[in-house]
Every structure is written in C-alpha cells, then in structure tokens.
N, C-alpha and C positions, 0 to 999 in steps of 0.2 A: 344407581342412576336416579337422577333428582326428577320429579314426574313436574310437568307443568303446565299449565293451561295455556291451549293457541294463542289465545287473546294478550294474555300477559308481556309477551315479545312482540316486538313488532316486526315486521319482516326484514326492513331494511336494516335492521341491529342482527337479525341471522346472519343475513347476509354478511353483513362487513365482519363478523364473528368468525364465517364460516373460512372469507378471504384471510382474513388474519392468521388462523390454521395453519391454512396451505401455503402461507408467505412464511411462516416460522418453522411449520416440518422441512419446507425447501431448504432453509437453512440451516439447520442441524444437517438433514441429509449431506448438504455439500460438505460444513465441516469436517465431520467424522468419514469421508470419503478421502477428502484431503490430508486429515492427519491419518489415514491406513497407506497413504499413498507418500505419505512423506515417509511411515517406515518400511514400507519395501522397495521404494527407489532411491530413497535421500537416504541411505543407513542412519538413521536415525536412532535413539532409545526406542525401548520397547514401551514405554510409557507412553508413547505415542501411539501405540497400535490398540494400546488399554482405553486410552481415552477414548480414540474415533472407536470402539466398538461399543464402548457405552454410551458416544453421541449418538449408533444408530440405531440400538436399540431404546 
C-alpha cells in the first residue's frame, strides 16, 4: 500500500476517485452477472461462465 500525506490529495480528486471505483466495480459486476446468466439460461459455451467468473472476481 502506497503511504501519503493528507495534504497531497485534494479531497475533491478522492472523491471523484472514489465515484469512479464504484462506477467501474458496478460494471464489471453487471457484466460477469450477465455472461453467468447468459450460460445458464441462454445455453451458451462455457467460456461464458469462465469469463463472468473472472469479471467477478
């Protein structure tokens, strides 16, 4: 973990740091939900189910 001084960041760059995060794990999330979902309802490949396990982990 990279150590840093308060000062050095500004808060309003956390912040939008921190929304950008939870706007990109959302995403991944939904993907890798979608392709598990495409391979047990849409019979799909299994490469499907390989992917979205690895989008969500």
């Amino acid at each position: 973990m990279v150590e840093t001084e308060p000062e050095c960041i500004s808060m309003k760059r956390c912040f939008m740091y921190t929304i950008f995060l939870f706007i990109f794990a959302g995403i991944f999330e939904t993907g890798g939900g979608y392709l598990m979902w495409l391979w047990l309802r849409e019979d799909r490949r299994l490469i499907f189910a390989f992917s979205g396990a690895i989008v969500l982990f």
